[in-house]
mmCIF file of the N, C-alpha and C atoms, coordinates in Angstrom:
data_MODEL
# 
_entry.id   MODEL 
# 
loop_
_atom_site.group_PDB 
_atom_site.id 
_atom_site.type_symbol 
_atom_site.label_atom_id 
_atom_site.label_alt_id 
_atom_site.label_comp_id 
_atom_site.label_asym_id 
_atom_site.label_entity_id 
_atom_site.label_seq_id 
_atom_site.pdbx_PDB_ins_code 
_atom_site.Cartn_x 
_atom_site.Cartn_y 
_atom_site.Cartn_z 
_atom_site.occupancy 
_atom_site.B_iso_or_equiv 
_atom_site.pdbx_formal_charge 
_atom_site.auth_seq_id 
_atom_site.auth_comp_id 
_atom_site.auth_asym_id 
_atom_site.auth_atom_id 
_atom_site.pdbx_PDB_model_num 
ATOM 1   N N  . UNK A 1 1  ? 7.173   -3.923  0.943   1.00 0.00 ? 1  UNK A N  1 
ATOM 2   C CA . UNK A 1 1  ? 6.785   -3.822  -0.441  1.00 0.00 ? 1  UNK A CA 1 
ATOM 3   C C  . UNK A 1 1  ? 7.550   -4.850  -1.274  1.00 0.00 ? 1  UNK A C  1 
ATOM 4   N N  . UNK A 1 2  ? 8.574   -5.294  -0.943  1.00 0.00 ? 2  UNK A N  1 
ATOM 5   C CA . UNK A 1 2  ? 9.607   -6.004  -1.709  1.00 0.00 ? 2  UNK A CA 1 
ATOM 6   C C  . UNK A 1 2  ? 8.842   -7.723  -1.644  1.00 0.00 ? 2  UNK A C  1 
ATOM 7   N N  . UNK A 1 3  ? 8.298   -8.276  -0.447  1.00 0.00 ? 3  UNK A N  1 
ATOM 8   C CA . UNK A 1 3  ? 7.731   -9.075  -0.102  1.00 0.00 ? 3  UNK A CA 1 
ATOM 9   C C  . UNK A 1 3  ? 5.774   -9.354  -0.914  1.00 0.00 ? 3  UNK A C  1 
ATOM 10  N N  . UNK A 1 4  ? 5.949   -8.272  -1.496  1.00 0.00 ? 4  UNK A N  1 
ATOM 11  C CA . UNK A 1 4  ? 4.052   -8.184  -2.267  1.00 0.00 ? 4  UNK A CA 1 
ATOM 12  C C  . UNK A 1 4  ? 3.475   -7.679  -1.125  1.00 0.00 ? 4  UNK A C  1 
ATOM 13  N N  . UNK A 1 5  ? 3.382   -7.655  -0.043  1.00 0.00 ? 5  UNK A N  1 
ATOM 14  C CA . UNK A 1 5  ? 2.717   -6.785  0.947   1.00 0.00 ? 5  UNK A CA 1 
ATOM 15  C C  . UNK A 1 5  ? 2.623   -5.325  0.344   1.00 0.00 ? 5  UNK A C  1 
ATOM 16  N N  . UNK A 1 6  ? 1.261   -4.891  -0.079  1.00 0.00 ? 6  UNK A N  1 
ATOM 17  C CA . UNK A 1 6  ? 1.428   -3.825  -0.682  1.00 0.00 ? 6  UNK A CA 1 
ATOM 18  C C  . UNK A 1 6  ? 0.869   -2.479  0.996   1.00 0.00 ? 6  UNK A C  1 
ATOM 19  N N  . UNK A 1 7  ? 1.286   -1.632  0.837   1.00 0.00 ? 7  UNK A N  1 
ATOM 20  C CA . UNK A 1 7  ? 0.534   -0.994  2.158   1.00 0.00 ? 7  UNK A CA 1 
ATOM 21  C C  . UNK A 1 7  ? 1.006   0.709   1.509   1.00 0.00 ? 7  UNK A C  1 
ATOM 22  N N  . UNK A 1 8  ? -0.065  1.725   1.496   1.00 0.00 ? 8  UNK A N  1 
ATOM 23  C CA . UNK A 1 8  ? -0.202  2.480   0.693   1.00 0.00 ? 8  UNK A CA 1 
ATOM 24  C C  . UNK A 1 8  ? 1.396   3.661   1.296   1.00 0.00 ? 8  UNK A C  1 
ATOM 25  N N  . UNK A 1 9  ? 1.180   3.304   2.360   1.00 0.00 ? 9  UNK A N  1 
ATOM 26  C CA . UNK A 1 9  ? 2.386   4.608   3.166   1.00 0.00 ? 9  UNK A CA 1 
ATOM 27  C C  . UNK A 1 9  ? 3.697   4.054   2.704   1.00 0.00 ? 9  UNK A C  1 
ATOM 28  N N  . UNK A 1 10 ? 3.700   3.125   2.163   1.00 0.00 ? 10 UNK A N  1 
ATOM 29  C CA . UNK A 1 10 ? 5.328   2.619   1.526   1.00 0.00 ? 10 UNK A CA 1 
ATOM 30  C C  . UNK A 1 10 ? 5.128   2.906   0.645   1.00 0.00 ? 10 UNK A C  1 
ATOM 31  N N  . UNK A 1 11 ? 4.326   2.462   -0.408  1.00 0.00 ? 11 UNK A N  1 
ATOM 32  C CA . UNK A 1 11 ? 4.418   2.957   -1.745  1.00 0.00 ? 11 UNK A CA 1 
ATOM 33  C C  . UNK A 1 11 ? 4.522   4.723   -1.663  1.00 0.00 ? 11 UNK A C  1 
ATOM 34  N N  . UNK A 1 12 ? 3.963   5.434   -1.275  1.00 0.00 ? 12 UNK A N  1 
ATOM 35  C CA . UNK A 1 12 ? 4.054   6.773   -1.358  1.00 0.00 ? 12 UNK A CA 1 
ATOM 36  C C  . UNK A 1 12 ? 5.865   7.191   -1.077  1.00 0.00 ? 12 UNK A C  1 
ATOM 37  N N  . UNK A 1 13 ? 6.482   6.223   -0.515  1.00 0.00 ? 13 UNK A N  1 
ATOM 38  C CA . UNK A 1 13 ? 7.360   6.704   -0.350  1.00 0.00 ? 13 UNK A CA 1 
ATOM 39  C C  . UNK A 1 13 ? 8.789   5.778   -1.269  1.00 0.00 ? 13 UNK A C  1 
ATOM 40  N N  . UNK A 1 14 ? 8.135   4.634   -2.053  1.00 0.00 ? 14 UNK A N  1 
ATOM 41  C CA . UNK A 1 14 ? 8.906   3.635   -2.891  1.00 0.00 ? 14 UNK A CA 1 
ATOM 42  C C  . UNK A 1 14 ? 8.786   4.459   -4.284  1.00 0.00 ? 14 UNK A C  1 
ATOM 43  N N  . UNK A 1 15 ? 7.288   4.666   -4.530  1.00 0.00 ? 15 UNK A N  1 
ATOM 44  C CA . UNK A 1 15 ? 7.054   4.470   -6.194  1.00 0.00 ? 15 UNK A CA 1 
ATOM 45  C C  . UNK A 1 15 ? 7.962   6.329   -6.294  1.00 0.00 ? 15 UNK A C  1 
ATOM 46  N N  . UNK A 1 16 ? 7.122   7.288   -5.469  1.00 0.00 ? 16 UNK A N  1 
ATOM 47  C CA . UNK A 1 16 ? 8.450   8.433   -6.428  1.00 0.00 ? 16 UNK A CA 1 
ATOM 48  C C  . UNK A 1 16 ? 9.894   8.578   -5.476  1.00 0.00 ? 16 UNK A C  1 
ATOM 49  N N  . UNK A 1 17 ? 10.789  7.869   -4.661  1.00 0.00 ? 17 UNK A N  1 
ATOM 50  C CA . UNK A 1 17 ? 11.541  7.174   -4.654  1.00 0.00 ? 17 UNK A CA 1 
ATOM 51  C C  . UNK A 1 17 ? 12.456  6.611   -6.345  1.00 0.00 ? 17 UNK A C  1 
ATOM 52  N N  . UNK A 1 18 ? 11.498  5.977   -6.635  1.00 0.00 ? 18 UNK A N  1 
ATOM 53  C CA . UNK A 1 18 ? 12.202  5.083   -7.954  1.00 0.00 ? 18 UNK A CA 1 
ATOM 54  C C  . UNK A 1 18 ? 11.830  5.993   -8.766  1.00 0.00 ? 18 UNK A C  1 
ATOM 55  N N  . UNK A 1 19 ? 11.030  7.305   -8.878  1.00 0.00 ? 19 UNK A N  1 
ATOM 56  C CA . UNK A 1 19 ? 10.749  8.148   -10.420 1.00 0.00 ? 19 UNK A CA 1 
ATOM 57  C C  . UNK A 1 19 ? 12.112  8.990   -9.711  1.00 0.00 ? 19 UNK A C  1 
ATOM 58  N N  . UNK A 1 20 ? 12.871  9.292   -8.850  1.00 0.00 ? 20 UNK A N  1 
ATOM 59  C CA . UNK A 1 20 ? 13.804  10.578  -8.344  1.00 0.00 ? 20 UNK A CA 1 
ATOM 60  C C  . UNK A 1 20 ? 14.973  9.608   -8.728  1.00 0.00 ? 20 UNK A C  1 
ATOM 61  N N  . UNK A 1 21 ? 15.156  8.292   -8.686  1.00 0.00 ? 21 UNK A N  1 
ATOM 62  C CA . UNK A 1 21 ? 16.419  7.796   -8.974  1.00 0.00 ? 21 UNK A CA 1 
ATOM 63  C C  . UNK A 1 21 ? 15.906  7.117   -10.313 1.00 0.00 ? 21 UNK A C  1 
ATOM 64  N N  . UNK A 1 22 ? 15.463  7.450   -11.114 1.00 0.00 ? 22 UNK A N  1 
ATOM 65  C CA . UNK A 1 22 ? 15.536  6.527   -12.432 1.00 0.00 ? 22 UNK A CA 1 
ATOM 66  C C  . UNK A 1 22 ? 15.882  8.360   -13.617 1.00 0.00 ? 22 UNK A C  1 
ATOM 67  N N  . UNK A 1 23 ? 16.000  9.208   -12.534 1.00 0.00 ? 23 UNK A N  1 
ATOM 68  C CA . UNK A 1 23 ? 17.043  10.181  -13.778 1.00 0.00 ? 23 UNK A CA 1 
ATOM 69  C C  . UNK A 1 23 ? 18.501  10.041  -13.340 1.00 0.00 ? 23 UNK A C  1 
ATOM 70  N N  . UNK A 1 24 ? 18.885  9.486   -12.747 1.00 0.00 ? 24 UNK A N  1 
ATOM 71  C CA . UNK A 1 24 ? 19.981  8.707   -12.353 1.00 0.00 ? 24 UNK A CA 1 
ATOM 72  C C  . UNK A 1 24 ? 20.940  7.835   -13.516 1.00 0.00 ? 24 UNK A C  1 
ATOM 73  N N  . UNK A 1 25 ? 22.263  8.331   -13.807 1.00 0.00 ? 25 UNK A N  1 
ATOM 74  C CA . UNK A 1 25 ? 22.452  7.889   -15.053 1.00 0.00 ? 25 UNK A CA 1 
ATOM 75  C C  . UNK A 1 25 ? 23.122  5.998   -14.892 1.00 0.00 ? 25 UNK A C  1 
ATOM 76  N N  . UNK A 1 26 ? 23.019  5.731   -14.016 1.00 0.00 ? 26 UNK A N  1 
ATOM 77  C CA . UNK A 1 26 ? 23.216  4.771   -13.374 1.00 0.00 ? 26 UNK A CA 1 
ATOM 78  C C  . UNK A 1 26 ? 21.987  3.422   -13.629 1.00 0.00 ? 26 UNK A C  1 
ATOM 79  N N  . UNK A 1 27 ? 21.239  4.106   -13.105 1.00 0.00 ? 27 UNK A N  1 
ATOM 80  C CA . UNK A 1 27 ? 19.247  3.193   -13.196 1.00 0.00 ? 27 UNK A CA 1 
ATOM 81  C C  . UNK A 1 27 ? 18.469  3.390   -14.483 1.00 0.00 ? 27 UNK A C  1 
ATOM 82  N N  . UNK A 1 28 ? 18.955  4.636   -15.239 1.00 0.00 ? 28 UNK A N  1 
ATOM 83  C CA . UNK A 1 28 ? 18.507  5.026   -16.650 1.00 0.00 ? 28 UNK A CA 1 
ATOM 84  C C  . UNK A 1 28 ? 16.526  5.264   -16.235 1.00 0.00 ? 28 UNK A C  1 
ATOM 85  N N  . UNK A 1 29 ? 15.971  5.657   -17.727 1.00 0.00 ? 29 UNK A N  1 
ATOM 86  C CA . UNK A 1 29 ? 14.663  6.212   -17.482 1.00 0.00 ? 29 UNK A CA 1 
ATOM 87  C C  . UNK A 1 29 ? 13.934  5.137   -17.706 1.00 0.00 ? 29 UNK A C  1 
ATOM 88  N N  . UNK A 1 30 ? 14.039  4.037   -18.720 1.00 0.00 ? 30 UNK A N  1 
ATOM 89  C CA . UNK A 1 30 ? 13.350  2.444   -18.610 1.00 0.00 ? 30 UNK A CA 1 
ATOM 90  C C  . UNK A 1 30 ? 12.343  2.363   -17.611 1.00 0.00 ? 30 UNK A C  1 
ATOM 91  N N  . UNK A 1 31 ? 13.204  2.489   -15.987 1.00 0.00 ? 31 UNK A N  1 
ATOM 92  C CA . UNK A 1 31 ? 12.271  1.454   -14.960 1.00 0.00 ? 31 UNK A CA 1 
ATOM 93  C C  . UNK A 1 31 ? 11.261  2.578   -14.373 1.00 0.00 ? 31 UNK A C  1 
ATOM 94  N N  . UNK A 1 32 ? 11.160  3.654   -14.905 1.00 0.00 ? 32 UNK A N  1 
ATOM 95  C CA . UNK A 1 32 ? 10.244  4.732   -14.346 1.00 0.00 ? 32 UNK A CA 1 
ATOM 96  C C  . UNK A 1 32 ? 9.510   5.143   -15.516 1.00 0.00 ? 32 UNK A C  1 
ATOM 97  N N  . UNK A 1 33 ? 8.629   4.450   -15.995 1.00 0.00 ? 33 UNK A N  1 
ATOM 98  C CA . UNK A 1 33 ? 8.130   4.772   -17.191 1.00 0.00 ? 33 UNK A CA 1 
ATOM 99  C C  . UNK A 1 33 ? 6.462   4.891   -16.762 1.00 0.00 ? 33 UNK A C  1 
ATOM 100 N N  . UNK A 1 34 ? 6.275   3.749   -15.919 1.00 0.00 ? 34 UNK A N  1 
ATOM 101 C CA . UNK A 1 34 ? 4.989   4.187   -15.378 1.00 0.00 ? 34 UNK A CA 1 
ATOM 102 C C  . UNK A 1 34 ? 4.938   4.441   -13.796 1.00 0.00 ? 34 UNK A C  1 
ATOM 103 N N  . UNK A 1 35 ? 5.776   5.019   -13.576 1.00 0.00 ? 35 UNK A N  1 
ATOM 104 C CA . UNK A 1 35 ? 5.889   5.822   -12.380 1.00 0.00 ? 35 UNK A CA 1 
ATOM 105 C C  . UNK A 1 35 ? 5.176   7.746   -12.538 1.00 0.00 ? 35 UNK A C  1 
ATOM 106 N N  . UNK A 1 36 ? 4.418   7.775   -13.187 1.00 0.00 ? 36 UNK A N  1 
ATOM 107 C CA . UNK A 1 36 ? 3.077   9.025   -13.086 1.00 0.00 ? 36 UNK A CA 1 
ATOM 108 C C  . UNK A 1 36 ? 2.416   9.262   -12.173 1.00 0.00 ? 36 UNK A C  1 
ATOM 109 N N  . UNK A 1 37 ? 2.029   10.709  -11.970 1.00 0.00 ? 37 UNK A N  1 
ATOM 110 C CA . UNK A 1 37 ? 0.615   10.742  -11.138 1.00 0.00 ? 37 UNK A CA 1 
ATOM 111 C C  . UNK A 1 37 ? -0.798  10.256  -11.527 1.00 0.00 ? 37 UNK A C  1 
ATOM 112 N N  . UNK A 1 38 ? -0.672  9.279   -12.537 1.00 0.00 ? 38 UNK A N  1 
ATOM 113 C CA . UNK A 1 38 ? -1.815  8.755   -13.498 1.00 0.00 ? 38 UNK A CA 1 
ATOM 114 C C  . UNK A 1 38 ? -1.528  6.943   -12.695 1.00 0.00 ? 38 UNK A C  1 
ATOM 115 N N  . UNK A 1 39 ? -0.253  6.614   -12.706 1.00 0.00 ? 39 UNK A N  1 
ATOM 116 C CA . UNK A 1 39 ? 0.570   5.531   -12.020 1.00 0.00 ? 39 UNK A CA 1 
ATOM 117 C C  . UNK A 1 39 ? 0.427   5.206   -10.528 1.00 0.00 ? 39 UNK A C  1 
ATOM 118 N N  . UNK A 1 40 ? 0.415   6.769   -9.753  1.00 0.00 ? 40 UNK A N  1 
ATOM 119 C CA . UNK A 1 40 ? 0.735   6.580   -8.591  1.00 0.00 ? 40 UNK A CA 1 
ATOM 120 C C  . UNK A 1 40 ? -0.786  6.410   -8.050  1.00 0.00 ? 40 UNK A C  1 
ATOM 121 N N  . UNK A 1 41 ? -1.562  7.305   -8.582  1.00 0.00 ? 41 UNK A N  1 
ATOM 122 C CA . UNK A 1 41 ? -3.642  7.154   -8.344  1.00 0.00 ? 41 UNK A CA 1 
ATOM 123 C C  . UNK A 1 41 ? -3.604  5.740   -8.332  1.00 0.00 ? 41 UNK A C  1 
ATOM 124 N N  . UNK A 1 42 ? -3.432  5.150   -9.661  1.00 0.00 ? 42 UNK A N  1 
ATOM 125 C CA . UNK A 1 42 ? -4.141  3.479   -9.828  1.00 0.00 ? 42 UNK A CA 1 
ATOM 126 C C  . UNK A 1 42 ? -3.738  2.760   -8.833  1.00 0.00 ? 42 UNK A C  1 
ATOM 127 N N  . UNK A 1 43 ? -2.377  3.274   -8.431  1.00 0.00 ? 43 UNK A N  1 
ATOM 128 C CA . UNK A 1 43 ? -1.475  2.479   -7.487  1.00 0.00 ? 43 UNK A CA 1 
ATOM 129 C C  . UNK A 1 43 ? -1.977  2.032   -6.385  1.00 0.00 ? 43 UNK A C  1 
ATOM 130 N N  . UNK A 1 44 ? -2.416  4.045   -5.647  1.00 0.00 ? 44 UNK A N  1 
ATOM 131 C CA . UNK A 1 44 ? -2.437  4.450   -4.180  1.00 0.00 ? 44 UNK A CA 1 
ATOM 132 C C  . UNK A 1 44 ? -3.698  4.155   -3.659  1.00 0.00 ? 44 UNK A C  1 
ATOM 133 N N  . UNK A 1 45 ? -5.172  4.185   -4.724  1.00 0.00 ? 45 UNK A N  1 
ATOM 134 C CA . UNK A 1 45 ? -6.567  4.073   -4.611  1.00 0.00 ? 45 UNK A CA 1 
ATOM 135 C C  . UNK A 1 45 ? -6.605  2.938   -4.071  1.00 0.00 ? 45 UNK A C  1 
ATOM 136 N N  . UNK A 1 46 ? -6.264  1.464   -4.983  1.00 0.00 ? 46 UNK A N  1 
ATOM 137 C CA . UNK A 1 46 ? -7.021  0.569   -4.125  1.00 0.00 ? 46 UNK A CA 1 
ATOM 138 C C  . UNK A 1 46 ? -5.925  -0.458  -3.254  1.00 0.00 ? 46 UNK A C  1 
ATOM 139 N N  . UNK A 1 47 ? -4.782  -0.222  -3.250  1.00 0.00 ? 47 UNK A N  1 
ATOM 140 C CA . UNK A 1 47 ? -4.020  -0.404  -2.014  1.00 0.00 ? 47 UNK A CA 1 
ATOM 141 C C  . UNK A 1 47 ? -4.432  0.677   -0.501  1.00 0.00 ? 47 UNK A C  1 
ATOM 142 N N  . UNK A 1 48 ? -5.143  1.686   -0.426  1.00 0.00 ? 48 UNK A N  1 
ATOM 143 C CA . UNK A 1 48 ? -5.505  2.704   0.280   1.00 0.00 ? 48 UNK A CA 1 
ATOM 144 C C  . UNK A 1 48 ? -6.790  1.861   0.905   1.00 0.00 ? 48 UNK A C  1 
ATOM 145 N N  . UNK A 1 49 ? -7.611  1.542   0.139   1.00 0.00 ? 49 UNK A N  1 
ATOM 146 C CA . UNK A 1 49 ? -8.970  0.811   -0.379  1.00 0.00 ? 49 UNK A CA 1 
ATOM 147 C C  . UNK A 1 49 ? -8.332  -0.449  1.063   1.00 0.00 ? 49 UNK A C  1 
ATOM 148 N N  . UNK A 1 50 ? -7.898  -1.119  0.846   1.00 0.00 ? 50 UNK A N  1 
ATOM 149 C CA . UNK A 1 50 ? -7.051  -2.295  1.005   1.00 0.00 ? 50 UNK A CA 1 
ATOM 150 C C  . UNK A 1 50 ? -7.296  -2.446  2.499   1.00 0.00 ? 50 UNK A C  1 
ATOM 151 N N  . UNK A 1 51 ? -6.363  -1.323  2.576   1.00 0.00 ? 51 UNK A N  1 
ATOM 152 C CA . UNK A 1 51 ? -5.617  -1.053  3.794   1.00 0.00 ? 51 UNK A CA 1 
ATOM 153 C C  . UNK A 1 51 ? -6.715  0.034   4.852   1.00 0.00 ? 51 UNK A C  1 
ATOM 154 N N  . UNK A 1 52 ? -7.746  0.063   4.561   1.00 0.00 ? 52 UNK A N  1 
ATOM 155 C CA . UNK A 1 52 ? -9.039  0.582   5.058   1.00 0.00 ? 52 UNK A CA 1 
ATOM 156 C C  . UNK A 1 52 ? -9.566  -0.625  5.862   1.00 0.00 ? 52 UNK A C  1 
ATOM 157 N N  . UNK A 1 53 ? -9.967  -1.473  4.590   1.00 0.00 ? 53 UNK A N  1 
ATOM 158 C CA . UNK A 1 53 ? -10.807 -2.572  4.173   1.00 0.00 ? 53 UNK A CA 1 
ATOM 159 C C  . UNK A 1 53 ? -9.975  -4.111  5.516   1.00 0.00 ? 53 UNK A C  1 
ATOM 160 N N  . UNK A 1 54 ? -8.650  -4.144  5.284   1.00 0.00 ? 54 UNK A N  1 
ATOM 161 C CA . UNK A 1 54 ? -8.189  -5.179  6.240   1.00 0.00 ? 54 UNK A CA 1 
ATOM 162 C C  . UNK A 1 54 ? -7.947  -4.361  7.853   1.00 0.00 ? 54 UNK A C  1 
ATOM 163 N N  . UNK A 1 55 ? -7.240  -3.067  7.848   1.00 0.00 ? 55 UNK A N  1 
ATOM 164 C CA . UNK A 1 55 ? -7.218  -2.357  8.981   1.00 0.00 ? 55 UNK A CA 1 
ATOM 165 C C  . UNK A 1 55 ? -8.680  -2.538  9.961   1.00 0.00 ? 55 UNK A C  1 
ATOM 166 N N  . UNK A 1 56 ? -8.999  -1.441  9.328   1.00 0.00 ? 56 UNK A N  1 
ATOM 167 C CA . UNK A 1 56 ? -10.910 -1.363  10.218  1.00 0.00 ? 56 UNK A CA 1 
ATOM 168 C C  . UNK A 1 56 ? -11.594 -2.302  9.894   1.00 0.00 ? 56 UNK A C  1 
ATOM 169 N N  . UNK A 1 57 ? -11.804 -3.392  9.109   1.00 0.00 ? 57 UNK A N  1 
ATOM 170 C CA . UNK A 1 57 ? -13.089 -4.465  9.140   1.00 0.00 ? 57 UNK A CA 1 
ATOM 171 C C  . UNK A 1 57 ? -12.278 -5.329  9.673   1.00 0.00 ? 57 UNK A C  1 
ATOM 172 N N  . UNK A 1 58 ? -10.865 -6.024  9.090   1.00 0.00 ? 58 UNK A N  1 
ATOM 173 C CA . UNK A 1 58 ? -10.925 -7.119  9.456   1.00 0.00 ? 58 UNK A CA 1 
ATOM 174 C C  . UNK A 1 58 ? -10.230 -7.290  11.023  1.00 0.00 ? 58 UNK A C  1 
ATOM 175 N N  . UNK A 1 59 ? -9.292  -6.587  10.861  1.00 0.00 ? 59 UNK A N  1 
ATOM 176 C CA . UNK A 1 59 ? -8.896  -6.380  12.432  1.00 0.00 ? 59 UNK A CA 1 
ATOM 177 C C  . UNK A 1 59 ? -9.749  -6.382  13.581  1.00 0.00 ? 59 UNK A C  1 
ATOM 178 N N  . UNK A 1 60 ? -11.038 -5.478  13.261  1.00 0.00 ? 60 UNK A N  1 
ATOM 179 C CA . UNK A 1 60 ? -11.912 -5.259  14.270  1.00 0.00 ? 60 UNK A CA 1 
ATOM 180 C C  . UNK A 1 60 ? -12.634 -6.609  14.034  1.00 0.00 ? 60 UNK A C  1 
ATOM 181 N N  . UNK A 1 61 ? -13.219 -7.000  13.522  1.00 0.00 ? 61 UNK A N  1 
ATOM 182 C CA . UNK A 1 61 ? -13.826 -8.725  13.355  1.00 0.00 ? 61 UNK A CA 1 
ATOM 183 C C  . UNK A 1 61 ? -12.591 -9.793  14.141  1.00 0.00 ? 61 UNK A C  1 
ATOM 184 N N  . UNK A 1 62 ? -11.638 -9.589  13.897  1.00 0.00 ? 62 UNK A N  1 
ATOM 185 C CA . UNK A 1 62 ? -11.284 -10.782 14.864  1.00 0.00 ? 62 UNK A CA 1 
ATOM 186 C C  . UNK A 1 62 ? -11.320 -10.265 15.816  1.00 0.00 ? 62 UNK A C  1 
ATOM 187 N N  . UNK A 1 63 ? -10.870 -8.971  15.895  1.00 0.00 ? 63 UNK A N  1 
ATOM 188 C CA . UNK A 1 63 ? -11.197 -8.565  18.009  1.00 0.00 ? 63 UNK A CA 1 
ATOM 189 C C  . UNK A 1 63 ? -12.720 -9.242  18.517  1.00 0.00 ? 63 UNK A C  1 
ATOM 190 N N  . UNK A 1 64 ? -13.283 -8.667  17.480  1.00 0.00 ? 64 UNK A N  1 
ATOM 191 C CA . UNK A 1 64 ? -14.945 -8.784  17.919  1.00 0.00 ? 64 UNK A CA 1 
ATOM 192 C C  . UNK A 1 64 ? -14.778 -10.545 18.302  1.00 0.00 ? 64 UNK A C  1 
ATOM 193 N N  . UNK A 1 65 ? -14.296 -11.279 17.392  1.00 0.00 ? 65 UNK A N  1 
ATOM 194 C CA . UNK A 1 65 ? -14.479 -13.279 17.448  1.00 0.00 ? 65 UNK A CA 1 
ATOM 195 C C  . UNK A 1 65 ? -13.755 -13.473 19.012  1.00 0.00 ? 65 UNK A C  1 
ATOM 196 N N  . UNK A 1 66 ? -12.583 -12.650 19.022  1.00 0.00 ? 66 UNK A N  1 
ATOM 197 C CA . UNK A 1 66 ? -11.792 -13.629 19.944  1.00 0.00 ? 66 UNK A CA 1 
ATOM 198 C C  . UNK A 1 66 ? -12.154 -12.719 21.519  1.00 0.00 ? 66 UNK A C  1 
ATOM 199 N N  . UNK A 1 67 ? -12.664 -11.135 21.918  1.00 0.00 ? 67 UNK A N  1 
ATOM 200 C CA . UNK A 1 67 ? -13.267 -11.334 22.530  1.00 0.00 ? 67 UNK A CA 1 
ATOM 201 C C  . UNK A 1 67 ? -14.272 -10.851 23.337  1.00 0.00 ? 67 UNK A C  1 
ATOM 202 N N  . UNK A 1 68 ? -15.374 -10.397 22.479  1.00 0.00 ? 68 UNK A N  1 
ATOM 203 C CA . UNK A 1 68 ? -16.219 -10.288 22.724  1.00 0.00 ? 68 UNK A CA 1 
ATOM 204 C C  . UNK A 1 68 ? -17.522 -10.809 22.697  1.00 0.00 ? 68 UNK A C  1 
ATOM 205 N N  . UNK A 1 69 ? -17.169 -12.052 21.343  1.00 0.00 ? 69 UNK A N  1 
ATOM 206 C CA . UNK A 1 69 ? -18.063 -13.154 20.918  1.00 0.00 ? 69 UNK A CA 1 
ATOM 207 C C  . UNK A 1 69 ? -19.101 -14.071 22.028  1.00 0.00 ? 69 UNK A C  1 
ATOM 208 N N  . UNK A 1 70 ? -18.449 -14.369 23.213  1.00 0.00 ? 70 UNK A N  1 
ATOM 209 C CA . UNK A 1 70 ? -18.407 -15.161 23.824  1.00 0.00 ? 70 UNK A CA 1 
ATOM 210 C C  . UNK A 1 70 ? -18.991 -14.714 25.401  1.00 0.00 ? 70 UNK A C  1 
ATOM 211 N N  . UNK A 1 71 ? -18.877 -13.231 25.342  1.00 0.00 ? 71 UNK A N  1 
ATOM 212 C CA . UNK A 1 71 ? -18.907 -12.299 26.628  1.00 0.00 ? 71 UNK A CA 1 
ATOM 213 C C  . UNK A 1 71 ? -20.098 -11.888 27.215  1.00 0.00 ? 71 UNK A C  1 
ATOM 214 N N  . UNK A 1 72 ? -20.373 -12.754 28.187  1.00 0.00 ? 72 UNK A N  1 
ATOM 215 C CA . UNK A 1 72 ? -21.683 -12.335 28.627  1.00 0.00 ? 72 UNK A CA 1 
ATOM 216 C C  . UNK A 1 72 ? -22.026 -11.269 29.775  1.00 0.00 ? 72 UNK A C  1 
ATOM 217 N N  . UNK A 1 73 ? -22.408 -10.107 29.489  1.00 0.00 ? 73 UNK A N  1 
ATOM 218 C CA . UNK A 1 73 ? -22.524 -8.840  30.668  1.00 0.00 ? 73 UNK A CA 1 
ATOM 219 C C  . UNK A 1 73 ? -23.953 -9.496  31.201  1.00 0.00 ? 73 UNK A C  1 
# 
């Protein structure tokens, strides 16, 4: 996550992560301001979306190119 690789099973465990330490008098309430369950939906939907979308299509498309493309039964 730190890298922009967004992938939904980290965030579930980053974004309320940072809402449990931003009552922390240390981190203050500032950096958890849009850390919501209104926050975490917009978040989780289309990183979820994402991670559907590159998992099962694209993964399976290059299997399919590299090798079955070519495979004659």
């Amino acid at each position: 996550m730190a890298c922009g690789f967004e992938h939904c099973v980290a965030n579930m465990y980053i974004l309320p992560l940072g809402k449990i330490l931003a009552n922390t008098p240390e981190i203050g309430t500032a950096a958890s301001e849009g850390v919501n369950a209104a926050g975490l939906l917009r978040n989780l939907i289309p990183v979820t979306i994402g991670n559907i979308f590159g998992g099962a299509i694209m993964v399976g498309l290059v299997y399919y190119v590299v090798y079955l493309r070519g495979h004659k039964s």
